[in-house]
ZASEFI-500279 format. One record per residue (C-alpha): residue number from 1; x, y, z; residue in one letter. Coordinates in nm, 3 decimals. Example, Ala and Ser with C-alpha at 12.3 -4.5 7.8 and 13.67 -1.06 7.14 Angstrom:
<votis>
<voti nr="1" u="1.230" v="-0.450" w="0.780" rest="A"/>
<voti nr="2" u="1.367" v="-0.106" w="0.714" rest="S"/>
</votis>
This chain:
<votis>
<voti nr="1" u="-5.305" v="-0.713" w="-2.159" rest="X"/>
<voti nr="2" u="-5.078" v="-0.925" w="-2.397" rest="X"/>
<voti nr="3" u="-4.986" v="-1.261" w="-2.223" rest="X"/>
<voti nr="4" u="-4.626" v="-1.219" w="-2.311" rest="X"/>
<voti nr="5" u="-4.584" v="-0.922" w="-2.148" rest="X"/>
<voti nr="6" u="-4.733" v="-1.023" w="-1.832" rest="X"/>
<voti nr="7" u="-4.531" v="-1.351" w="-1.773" rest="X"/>
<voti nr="8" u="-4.236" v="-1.103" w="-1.801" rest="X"/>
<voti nr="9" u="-4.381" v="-0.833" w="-1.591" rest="X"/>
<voti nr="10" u="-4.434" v="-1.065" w="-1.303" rest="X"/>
<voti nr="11" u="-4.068" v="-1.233" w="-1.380" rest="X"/>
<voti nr="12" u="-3.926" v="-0.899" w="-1.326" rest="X"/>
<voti nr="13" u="-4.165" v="-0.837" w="-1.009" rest="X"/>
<voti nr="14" u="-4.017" v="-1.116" w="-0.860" rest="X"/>
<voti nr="15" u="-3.695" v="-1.029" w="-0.905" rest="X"/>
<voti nr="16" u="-3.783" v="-0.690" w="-0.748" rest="X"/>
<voti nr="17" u="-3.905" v="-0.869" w="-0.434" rest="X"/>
<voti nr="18" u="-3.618" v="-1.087" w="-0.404" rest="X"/>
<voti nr="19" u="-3.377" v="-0.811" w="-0.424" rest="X"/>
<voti nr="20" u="-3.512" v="-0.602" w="-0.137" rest="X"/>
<voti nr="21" u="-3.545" v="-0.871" w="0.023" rest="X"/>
<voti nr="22" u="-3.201" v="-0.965" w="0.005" rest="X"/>
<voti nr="23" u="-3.086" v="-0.559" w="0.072" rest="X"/>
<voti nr="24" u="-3.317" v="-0.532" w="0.369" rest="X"/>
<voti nr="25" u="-3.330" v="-0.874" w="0.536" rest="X"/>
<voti nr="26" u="-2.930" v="-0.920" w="0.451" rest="X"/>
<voti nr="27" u="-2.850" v="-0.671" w="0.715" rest="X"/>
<voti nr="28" u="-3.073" v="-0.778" w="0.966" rest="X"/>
<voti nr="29" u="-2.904" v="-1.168" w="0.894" rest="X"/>
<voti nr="30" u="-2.547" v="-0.990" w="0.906" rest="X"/>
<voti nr="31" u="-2.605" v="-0.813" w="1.229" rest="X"/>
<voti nr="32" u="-2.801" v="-1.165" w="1.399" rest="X"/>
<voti nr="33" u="-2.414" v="-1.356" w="1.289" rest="X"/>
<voti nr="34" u="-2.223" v="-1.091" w="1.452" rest="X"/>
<voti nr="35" u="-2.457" v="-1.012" w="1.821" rest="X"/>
<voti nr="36" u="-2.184" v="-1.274" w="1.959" rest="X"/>
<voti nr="37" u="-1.871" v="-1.091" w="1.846" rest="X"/>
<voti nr="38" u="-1.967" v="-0.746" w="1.869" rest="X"/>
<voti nr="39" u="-2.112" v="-0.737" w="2.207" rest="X"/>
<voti nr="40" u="-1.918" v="-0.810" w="2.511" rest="X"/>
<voti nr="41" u="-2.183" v="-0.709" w="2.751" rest="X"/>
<voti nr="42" u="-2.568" v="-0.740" w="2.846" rest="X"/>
<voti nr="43" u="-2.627" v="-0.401" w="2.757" rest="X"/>
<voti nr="44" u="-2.410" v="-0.405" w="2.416" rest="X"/>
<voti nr="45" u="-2.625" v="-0.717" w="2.308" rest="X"/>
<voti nr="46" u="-2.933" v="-0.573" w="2.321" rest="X"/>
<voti nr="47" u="-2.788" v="-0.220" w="2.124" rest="X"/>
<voti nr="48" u="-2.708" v="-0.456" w="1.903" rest="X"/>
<voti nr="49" u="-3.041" v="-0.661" w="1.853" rest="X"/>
<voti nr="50" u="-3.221" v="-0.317" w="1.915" rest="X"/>
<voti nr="51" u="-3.088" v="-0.164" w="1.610" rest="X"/>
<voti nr="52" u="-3.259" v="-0.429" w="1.385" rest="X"/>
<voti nr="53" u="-3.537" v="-0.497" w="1.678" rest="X"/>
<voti nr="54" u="-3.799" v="-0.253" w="1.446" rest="X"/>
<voti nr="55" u="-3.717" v="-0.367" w="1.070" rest="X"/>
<voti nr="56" u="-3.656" v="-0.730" w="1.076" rest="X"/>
<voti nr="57" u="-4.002" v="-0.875" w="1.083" rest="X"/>
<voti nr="58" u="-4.093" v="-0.639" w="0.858" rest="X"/>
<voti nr="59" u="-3.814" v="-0.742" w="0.615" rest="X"/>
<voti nr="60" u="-3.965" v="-1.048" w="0.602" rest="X"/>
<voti nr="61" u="-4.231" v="-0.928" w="0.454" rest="X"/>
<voti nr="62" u="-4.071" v="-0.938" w="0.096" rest="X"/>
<voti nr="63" u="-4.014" v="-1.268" w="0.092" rest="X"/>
<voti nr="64" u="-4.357" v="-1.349" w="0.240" rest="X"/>
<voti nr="65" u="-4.437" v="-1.161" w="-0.075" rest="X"/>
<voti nr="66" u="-4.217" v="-1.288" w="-0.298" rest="X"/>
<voti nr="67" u="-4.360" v="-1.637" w="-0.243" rest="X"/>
<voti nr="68" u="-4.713" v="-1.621" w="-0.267" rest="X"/>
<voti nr="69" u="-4.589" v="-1.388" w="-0.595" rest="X"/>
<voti nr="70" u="-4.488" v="-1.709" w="-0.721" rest="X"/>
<voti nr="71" u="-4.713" v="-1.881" w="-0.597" rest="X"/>
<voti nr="72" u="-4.971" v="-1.729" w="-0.800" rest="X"/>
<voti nr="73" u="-4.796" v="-1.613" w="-1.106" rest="X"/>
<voti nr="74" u="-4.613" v="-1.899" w="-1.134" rest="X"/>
<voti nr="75" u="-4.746" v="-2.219" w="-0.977" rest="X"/>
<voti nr="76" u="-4.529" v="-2.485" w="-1.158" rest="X"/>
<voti nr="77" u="-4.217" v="-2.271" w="-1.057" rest="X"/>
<voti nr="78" u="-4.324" v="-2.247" w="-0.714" rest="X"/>
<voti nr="79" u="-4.431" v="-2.660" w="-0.694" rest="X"/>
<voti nr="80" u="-4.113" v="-2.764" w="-0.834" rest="X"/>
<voti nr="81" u="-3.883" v="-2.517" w="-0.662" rest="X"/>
<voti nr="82" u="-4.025" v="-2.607" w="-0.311" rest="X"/>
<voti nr="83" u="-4.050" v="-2.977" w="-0.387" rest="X"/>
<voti nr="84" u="-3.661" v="-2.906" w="-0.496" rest="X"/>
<voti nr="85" u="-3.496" v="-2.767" w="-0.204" rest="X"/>
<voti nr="86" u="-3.781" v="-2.902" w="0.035" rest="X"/>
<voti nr="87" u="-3.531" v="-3.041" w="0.332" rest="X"/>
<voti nr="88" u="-3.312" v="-2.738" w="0.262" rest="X"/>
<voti nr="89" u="-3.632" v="-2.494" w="0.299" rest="X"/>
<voti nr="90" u="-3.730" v="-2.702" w="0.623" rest="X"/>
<voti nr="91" u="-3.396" v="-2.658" w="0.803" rest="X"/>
<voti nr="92" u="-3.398" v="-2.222" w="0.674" rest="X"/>
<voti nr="93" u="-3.790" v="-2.273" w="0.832" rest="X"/>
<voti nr="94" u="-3.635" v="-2.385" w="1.191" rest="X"/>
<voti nr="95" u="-3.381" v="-2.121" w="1.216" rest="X"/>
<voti nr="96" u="-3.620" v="-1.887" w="1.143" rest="X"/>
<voti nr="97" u="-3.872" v="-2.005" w="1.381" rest="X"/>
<voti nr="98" u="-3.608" v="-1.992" w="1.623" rest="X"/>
<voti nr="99" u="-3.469" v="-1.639" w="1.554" rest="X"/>
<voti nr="100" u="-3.818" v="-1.484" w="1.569" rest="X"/>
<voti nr="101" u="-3.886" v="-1.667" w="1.904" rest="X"/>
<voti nr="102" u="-3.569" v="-1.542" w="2.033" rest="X"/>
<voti nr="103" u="-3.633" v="-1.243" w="1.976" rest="X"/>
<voti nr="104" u="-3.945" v="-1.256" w="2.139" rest="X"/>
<voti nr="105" u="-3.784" v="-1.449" w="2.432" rest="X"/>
<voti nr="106" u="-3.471" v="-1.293" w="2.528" rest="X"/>
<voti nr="107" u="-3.549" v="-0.981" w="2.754" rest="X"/>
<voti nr="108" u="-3.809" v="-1.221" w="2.936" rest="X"/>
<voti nr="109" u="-3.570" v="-1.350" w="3.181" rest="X"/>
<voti nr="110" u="-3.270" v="-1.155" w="3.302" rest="X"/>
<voti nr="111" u="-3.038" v="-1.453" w="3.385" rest="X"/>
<voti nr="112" u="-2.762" v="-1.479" w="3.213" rest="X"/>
<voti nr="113" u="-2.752" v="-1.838" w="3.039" rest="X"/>
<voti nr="114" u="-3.134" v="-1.763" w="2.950" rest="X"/>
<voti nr="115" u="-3.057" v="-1.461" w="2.767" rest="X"/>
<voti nr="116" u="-2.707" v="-1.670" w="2.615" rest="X"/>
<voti nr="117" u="-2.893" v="-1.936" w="2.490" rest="X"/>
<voti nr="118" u="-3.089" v="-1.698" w="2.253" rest="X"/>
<voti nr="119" u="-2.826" v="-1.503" w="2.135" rest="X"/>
<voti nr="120" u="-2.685" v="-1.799" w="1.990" rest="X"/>
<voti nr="121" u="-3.035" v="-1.873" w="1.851" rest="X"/>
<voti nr="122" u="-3.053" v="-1.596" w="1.692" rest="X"/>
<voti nr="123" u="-2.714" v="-1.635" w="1.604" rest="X"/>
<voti nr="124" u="-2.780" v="-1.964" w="1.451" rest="X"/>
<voti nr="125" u="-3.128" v="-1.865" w="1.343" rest="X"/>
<voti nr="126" u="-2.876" v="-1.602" w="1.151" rest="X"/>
<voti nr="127" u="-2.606" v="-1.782" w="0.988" rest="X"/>
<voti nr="128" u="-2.821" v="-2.080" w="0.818" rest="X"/>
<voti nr="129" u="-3.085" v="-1.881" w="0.599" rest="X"/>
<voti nr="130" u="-2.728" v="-1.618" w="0.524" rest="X"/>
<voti nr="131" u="-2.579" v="-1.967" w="0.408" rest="X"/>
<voti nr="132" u="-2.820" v="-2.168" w="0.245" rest="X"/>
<voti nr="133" u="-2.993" v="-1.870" w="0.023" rest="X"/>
<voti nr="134" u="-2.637" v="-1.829" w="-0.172" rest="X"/>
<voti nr="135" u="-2.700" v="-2.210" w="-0.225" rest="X"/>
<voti nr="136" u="-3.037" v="-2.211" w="-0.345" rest="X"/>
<voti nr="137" u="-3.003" v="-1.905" w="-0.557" rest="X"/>
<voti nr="138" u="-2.671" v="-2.087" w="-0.756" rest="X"/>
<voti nr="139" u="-2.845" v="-2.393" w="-0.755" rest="X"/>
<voti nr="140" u="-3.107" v="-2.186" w="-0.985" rest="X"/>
<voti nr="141" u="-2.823" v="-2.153" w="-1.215" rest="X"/>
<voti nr="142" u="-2.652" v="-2.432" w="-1.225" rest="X"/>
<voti nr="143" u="-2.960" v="-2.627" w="-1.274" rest="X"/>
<voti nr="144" u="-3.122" v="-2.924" w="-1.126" rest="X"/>
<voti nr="145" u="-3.198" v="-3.285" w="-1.254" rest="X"/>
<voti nr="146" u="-3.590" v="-3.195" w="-1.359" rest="X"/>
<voti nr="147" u="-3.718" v="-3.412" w="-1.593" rest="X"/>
<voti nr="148" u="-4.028" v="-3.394" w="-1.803" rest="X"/>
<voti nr="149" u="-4.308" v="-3.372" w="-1.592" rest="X"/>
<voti nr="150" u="-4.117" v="-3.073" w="-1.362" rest="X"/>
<voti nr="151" u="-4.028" v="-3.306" w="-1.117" rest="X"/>
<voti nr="152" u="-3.696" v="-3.277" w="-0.935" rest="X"/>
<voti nr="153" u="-3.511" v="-3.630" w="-0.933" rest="X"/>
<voti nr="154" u="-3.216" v="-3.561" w="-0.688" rest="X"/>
<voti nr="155" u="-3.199" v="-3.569" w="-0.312" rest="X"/>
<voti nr="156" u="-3.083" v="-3.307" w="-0.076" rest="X"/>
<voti nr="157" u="-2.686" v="-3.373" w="-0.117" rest="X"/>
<voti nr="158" u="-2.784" v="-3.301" w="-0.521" rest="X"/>
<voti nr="159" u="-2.788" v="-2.928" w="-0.425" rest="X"/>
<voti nr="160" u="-2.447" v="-2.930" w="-0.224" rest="X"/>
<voti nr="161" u="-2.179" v="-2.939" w="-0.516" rest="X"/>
<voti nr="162" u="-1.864" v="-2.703" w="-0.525" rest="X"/>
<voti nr="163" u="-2.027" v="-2.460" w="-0.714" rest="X"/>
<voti nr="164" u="-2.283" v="-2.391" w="-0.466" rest="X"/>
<voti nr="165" u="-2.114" v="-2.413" w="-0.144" rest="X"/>
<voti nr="166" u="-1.856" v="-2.151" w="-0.308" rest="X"/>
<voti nr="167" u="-2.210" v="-1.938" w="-0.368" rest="X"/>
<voti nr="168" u="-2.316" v="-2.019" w="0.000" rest="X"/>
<voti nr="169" u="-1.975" v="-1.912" w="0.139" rest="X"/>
<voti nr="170" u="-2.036" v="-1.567" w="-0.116" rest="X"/>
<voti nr="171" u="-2.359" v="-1.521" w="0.020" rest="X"/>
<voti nr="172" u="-2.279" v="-1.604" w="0.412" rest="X"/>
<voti nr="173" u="-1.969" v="-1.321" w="0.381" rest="X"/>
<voti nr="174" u="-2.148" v="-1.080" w="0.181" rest="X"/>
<voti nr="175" u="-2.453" v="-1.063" w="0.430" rest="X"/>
<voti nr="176" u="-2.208" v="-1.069" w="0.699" rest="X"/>
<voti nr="177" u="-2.008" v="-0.758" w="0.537" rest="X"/>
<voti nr="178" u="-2.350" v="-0.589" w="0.481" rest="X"/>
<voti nr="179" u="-2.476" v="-0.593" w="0.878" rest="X"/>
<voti nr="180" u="-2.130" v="-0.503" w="0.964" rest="X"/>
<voti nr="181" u="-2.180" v="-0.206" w="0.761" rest="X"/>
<voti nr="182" u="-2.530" v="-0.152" w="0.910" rest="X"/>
<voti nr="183" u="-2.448" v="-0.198" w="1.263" rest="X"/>
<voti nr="184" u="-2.134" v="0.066" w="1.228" rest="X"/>
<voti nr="185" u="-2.387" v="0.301" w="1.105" rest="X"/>
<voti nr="186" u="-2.698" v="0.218" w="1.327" rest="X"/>
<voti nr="187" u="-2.511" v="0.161" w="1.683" rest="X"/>
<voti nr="188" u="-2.277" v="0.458" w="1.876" rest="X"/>
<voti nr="189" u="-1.996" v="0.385" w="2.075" rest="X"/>
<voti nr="190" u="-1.749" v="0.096" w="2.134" rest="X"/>
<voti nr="191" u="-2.020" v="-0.166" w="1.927" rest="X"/>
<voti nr="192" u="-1.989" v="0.059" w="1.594" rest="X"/>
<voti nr="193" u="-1.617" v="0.065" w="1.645" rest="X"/>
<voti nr="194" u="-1.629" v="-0.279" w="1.664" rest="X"/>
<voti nr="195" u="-1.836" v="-0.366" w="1.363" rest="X"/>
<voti nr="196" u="-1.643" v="-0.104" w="1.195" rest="X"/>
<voti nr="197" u="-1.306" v="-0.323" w="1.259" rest="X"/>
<voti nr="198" u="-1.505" v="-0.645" w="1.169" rest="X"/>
<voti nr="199" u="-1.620" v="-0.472" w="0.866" rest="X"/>
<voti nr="200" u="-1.286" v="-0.415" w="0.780" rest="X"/>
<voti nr="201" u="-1.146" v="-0.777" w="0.808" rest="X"/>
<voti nr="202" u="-1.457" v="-0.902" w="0.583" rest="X"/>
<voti nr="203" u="-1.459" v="-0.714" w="0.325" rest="X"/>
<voti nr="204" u="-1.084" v="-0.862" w="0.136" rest="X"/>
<voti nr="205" u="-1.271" v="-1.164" w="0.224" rest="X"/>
<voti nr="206" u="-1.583" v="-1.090" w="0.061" rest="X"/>
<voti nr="207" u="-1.386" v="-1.007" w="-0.273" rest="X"/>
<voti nr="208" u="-1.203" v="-1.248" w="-0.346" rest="X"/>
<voti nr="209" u="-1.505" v="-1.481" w="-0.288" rest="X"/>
<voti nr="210" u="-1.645" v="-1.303" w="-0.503" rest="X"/>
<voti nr="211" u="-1.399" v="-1.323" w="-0.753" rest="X"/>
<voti nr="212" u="-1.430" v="-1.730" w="-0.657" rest="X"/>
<voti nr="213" u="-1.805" v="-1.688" w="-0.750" rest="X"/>
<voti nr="214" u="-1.746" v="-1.519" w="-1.086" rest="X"/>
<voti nr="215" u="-1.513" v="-1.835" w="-1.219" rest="X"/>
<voti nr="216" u="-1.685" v="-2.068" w="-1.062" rest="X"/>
<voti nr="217" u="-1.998" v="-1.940" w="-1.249" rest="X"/>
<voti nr="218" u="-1.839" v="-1.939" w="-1.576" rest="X"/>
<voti nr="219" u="-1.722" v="-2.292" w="-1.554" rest="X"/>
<voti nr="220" u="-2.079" v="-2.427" w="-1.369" rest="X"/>
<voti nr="221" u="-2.326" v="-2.227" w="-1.548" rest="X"/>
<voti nr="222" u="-2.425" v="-2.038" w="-1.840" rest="X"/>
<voti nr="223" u="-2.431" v="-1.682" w="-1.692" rest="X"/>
<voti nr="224" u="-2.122" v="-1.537" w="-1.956" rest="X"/>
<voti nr="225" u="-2.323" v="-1.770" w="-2.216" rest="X"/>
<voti nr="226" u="-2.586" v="-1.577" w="-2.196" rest="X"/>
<voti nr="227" u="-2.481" v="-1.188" w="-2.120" rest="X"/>
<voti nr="228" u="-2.152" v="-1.235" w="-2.280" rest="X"/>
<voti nr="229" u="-1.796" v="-1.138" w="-2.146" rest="X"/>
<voti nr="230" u="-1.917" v="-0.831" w="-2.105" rest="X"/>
<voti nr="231" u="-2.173" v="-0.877" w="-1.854" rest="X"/>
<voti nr="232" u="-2.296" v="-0.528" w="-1.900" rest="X"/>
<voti nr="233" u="-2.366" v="-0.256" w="-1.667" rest="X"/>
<voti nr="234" u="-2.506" v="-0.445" w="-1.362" rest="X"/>
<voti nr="235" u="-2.288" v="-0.715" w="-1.292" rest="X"/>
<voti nr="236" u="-2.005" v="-0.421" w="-1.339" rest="X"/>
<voti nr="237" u="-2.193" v="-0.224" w="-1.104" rest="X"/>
<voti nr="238" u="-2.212" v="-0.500" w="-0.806" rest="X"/>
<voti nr="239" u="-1.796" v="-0.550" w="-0.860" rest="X"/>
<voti nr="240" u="-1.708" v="-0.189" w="-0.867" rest="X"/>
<voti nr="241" u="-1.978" v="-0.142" w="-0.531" rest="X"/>
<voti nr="242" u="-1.811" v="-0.374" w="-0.342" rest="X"/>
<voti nr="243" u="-1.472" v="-0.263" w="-0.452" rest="X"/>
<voti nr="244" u="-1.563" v="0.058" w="-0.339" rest="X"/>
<voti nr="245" u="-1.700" v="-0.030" w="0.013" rest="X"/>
<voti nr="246" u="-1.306" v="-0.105" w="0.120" rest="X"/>
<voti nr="247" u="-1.231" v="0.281" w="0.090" rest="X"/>
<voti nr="248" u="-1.578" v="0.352" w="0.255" rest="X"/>
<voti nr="249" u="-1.541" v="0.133" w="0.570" rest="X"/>
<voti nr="250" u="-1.170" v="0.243" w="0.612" rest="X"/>
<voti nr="251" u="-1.244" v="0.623" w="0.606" rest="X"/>
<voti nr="252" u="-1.580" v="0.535" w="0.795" rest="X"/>
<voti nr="253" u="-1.835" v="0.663" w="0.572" rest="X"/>
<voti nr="254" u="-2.083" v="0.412" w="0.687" rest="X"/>
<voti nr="255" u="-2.361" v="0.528" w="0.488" rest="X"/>
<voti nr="256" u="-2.156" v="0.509" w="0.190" rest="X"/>
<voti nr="257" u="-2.033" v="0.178" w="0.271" rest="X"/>
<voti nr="258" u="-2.395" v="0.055" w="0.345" rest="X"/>
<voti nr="259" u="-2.525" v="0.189" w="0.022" rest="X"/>
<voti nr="260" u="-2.228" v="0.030" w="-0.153" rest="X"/>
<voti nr="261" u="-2.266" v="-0.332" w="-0.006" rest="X"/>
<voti nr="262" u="-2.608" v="-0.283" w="-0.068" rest="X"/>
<voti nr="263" u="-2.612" v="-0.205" w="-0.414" rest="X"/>
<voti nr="264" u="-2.362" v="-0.550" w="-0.464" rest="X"/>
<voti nr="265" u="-2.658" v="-0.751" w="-0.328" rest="X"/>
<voti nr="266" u="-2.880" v="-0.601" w="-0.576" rest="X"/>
<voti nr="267" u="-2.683" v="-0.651" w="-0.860" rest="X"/>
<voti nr="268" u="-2.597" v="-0.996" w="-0.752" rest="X"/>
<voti nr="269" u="-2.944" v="-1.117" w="-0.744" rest="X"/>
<voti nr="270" u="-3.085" v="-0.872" w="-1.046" rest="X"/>
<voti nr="271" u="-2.768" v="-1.041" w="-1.240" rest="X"/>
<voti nr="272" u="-2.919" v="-1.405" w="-1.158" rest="X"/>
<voti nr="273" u="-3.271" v="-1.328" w="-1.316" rest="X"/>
<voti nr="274" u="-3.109" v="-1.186" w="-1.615" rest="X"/>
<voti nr="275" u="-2.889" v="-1.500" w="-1.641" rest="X"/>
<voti nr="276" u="-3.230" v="-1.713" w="-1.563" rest="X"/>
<voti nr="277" u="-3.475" v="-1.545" w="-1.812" rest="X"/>
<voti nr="278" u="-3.672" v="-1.678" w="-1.958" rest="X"/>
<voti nr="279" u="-3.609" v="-1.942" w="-1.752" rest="X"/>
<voti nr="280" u="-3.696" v="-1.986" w="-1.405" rest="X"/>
<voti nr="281" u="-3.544" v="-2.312" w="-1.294" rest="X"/>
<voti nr="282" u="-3.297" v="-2.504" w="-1.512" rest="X"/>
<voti nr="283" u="-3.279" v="-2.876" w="-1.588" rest="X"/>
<voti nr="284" u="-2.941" v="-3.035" w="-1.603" rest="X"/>
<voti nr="285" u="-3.085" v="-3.365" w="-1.716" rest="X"/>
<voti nr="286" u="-3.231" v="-3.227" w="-2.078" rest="X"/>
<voti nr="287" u="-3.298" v="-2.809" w="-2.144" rest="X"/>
<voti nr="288" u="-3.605" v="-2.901" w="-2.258" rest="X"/>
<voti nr="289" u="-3.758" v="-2.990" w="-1.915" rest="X"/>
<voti nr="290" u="-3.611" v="-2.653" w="-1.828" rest="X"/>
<voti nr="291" u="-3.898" v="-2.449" w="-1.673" rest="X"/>
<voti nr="292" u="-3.983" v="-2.084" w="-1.806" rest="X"/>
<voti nr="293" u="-4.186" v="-1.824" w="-1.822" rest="X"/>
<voti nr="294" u="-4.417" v="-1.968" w="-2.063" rest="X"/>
<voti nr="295" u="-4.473" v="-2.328" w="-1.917" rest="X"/>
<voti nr="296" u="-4.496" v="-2.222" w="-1.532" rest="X"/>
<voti nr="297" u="-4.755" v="-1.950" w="-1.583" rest="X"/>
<voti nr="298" u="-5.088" v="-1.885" w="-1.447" rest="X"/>
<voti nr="299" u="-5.361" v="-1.830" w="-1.682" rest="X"/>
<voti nr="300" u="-5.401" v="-1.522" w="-1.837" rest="X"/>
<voti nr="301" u="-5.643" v="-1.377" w="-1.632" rest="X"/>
<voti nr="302" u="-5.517" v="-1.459" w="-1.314" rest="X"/>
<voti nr="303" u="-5.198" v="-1.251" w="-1.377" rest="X"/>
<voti nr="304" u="-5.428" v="-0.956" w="-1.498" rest="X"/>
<voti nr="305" u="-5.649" v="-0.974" w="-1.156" rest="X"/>
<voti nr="306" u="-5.304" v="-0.991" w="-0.995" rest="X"/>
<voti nr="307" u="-5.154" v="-0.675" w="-1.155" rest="X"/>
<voti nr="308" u="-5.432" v="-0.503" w="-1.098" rest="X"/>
<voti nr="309" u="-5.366" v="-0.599" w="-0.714" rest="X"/>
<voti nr="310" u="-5.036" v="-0.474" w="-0.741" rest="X"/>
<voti nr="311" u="-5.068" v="-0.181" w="-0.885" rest="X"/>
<voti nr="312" u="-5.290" v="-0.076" w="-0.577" rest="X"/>
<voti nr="313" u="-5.102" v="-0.235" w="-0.258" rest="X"/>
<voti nr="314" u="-4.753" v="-0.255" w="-0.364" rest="X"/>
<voti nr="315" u="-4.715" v="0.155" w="-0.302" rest="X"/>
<voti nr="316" u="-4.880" v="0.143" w="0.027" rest="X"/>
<voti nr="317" u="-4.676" v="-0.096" w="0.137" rest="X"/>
<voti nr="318" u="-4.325" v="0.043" w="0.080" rest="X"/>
<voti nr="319" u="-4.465" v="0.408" w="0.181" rest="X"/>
<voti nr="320" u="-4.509" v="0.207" w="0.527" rest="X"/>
<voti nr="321" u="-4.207" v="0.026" w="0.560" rest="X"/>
<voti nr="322" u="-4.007" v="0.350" w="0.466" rest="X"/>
<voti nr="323" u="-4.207" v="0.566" w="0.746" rest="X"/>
<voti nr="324" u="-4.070" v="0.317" w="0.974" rest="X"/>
<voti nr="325" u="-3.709" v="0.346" w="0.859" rest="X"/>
<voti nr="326" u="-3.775" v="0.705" w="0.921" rest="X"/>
<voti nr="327" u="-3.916" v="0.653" w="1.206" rest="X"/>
<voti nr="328" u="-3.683" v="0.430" w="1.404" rest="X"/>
<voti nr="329" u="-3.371" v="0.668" w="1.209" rest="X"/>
<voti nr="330" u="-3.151" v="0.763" w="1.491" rest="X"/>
<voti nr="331" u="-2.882" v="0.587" w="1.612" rest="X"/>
<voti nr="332" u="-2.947" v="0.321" w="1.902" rest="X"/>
<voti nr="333" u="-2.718" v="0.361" w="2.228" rest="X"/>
<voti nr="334" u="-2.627" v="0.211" w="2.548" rest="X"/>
<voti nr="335" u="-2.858" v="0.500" w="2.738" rest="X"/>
<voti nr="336" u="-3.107" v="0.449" w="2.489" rest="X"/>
<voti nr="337" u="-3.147" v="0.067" w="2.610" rest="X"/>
<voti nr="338" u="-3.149" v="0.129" w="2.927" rest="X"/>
<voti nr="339" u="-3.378" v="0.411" w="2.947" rest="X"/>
</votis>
């Protein structure tokens, strides 16, 4: 296969994994920020963490994935990235070591502080990765100080500008808005009408951030440099979605609304690729030390063997993850839980 067209193949496979990563695991970080707010009961917390309890290490999966993709494909992307936002990536690690052990933990003690203590882990385990992915990702497209040799020269407080806490604070009320949506859907009773109100209050929130995020990425970045002022039919569609999701959550369609939030993560991230390629990280100290698709490839050869790979597990997998979402389908309740 031409050498071109696999570099861009495996771009765009990326960018597939990070997206459902983003639509599944986004939930399952949206519904961890709200377990203390929606939930005024023992029994209400664990609907609540029972209506993510079968997808969420599952939806980690993609990431998992999404890695090693770079990893593999793209080995000077994935060295310089990691090397990039390595204290950042260290502090997402914790809270998500802690938000899988709480998981774990929880039920094994029925007293009450126990079982407190790690709904505010996962709480915590939650917010941080919901927070610091919108920074990483407009990090990615603001650009970083890289210099020749791919080397990042800047420290951690490099990667906190305005620009990127304004894509955090997107990111962080976006997720939010998107388990909200979830949880209204997946839970019955007096914790959907709940969500459903929380829902509600997020969502003028989550568009004029947004809107926040859309100037603050044409004064920061290059994004309207490079698709124009007319973005084109994908960042249109993640602006209209979102826009829509209002009327959904207010006549509670909540499978509207969740397809609706979920197709505005989508577009978000599929609009930050576009904006990238053929980049994959930008320098701000010179765009020649920007890394692409050319420079940060495997060899030619190694992204045939992997394609072939692909081509052979990649169905498998999602035919498994969506027999689970089929299997775990109904609607969890407070009998359910207790049962």
């Amino acid at each position: 296969m031409d050498v071109e067209f696999l570099r861009t193949l495996w771009f765009i496979l990326i960018a597939v994994l990070f997206t459902g990563f983003f639509f599944l695991e986004g939930f399952d970080y949206g519904v961890g920020i709200l377990l203390p707010f929606v939930a005024k009961d023992d029994i209400d917390r664990r609907v609540v963490i029972n209506t993510i309890g079968p997808f969420w290490d599952g939806n980690e999966v993609w990431l998992l994935t999404a890695g090693g993709a770079i990893f593999a494909a793209f080995p000077n992307w994935y060295a310089t990235m990691f090397s990039s936002f390595y204290l950042a990536l260290a502090l997402m690690l914790v809270a998500l070591i802690m938000r899988g052990v709480a998981f774990e933990f929880r039920s094994k003690d029925a007293r009450p502080k126990w079982r407190s203590f790690w709904d505010w882990a996962i709480f915590f385990g939650s917010f941080v990765p919901a927070l610091l992915w919108g920074v990483a990702l407009t990090n990615l497209l603001q650009g970083l100080p890289i210099d020749a040799k791919m080397q990042y020269t800047g420290d951690f407080f490099t990667l906190l500008s305005p620009y990127t806490l304004i894509g955090g604070v997107f990111s962080l009320s976006l997720l939010t808005l998107h388990g909200a949506v979830f949880l209204s859907m997946k839970a019955e009773g007096l914790v959907a009408d709940r969500a459903n109100a929380i829902a509600s209050k997020l969502w003028l929130p989550a568009v004029v951030i947004l809107g926040m995020t859309i100037f603050a990425s044409d004064v920061w970045t290059d994004m309207f440099k490079k698709l124009g002022v007319n973005p084109g039919v994908i960042p249109l569609t993640g602006i209209a979605t979102l826009l829509a999701s209002g009327w959904f959550i207010r006549t509670k369609h909540n499978g509207w609304a969740f397809i609706m939030t979920g197709v505005t993560i989508a577009t978000s991230v599929i609009t930050i690729f576009m904006t990238l390629f053929p980049r994959v990280m930008i320098s701000s100290t010179n765009a020649a030390y920007s890394l692409t698709i050319d420079n940060a490839s495997s060899t030619p050869y190694t992204l045939s063997v992997m394609t072939v790979v692909a081509v052979i597990f990649v169905p498998i997998v999602l035919v498994y993850q969506g027999w689970t979402y089929y299997t775990f389908r109904k609607r969890v309740t407070r009998q359910s839980v207790q049962s």
